[in-house]
N, C-alpha and C positions, 0 to 999 in steps of 0.2 A: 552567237550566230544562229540565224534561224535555221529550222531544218527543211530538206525540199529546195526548189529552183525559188532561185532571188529573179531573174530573169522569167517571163512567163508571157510564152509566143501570144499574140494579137493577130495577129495576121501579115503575110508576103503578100510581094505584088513583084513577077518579074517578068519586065515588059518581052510580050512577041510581039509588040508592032512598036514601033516611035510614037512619043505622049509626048506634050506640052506640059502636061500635068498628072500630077497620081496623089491620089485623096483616101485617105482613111475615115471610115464615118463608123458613126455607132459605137465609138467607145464607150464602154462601160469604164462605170465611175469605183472599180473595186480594187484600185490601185492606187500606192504611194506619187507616183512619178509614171510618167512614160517615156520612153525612149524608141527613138527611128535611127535604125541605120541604115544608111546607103550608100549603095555602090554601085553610080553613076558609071555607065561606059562612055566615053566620049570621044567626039570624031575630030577635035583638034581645036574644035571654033571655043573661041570666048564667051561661055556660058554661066549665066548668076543664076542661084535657085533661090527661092522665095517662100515663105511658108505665112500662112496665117489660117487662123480657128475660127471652127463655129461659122464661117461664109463672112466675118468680119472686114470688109473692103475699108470700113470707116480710119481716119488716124490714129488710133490707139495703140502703137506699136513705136518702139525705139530700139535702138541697137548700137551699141560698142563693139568695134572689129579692132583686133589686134593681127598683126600677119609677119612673115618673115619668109625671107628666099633664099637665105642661105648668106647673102651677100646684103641685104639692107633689112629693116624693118618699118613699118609705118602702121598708121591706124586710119580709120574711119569711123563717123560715128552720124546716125538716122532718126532724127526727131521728128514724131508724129506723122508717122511712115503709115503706110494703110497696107502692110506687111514684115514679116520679120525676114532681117537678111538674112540667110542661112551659111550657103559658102557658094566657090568657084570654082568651077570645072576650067580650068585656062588652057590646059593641055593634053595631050595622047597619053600621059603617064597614069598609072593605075592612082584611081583615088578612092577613098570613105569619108564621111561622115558623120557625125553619132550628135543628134539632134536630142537632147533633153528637157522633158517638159515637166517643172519641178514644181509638187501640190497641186496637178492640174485638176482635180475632182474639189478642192476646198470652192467654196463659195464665198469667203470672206474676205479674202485678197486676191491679188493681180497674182497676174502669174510669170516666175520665171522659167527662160528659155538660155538652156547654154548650149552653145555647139563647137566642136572638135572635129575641125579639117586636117586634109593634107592629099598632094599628091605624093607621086614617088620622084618625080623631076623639077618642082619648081617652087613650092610650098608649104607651109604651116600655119594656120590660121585658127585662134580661138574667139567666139565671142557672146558677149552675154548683153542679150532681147527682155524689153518690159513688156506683155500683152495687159493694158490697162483696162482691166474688165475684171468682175469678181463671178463672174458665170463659169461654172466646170467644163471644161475641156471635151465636146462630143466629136468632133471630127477635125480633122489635121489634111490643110492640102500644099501639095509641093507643088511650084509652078516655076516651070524653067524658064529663062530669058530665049533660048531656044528649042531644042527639043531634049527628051533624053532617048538614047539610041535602044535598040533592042538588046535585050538580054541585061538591061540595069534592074538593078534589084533593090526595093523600101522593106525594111522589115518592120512592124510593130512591136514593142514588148509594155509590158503593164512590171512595174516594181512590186514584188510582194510585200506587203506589208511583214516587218518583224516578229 
């Protein structure tokens, strides 16, 4: 095991106003993996978040969703999306998320994204995103279908390397 924080803060961002959107830029490339967690407050409405890198609008994105409510399961799946699904805010219940972004600094291959939802009332959702591009990962933006409320919080972390 290595010694030291495996986890290694990038930067918070916790909103005082309502955002459409919250973007991480200027990552540096001296990390295994990165990871976002958020913890979206939300006001009840039906809200999908959205992520995609580097300003990439183009279709180079797909996504596998698996989900369950306790009472049924189902899946989703998004080819040649021109963003990666992330998850759903559906309800007033406390949720997070933990968005991973796996060899994002390699330049050789695509890169994967896995994410780990869940409310506390209606929810469980995992799923795993292709970004079909070999360019390193310099900025990460979340874009709400609605808004996200004051007081939600994205955090950065950079994976240390072993």
């Amino acid at each position: 095991m290595a010694a030291g924080n495996t986890y290694v803060p990038i930067a918070t961002n916790t909103l005082s106003s309502t955002a459409t959107s919250v973007t991480f830029s200027s990552i540096p490339g001296t990390y295994t993996d990165l990871v976002v967690v958020c913890n979206p407050i939300e006001s009840g409405t039906n809200n999908q978040v959205w992520a995609q890198v580097n300003s990439d609008t183009a279709t180079n994105y797909s996504t596998t969703v698996i989900y369950g409510t306790g009472t049924a399961a189902n899946s989703n799946r998004y080819s040649s999306a021109n963003w990666v699904y992330a998850f759903l805010t559906a309800d007033t219940g406390n949720k997070n998320a933990i968005i991973q972004f796996m060899n994002y600094a390699n330049t050789t291959t695509y890169k994967t994204v896995l994410v780990r939802s869940n409310s506390t009332t209606s929810y469980v959702q995992a799923s795993v995103s292709l970004w079909r591009s070999t360019s390193a990962i310099t900025s990460i933006l979340l874009s709400a279908q609605g808004t996200f409320p004051i007081g939600s919080t994205f955090s950065l972390y950079g994976i240390a390397a072993a």
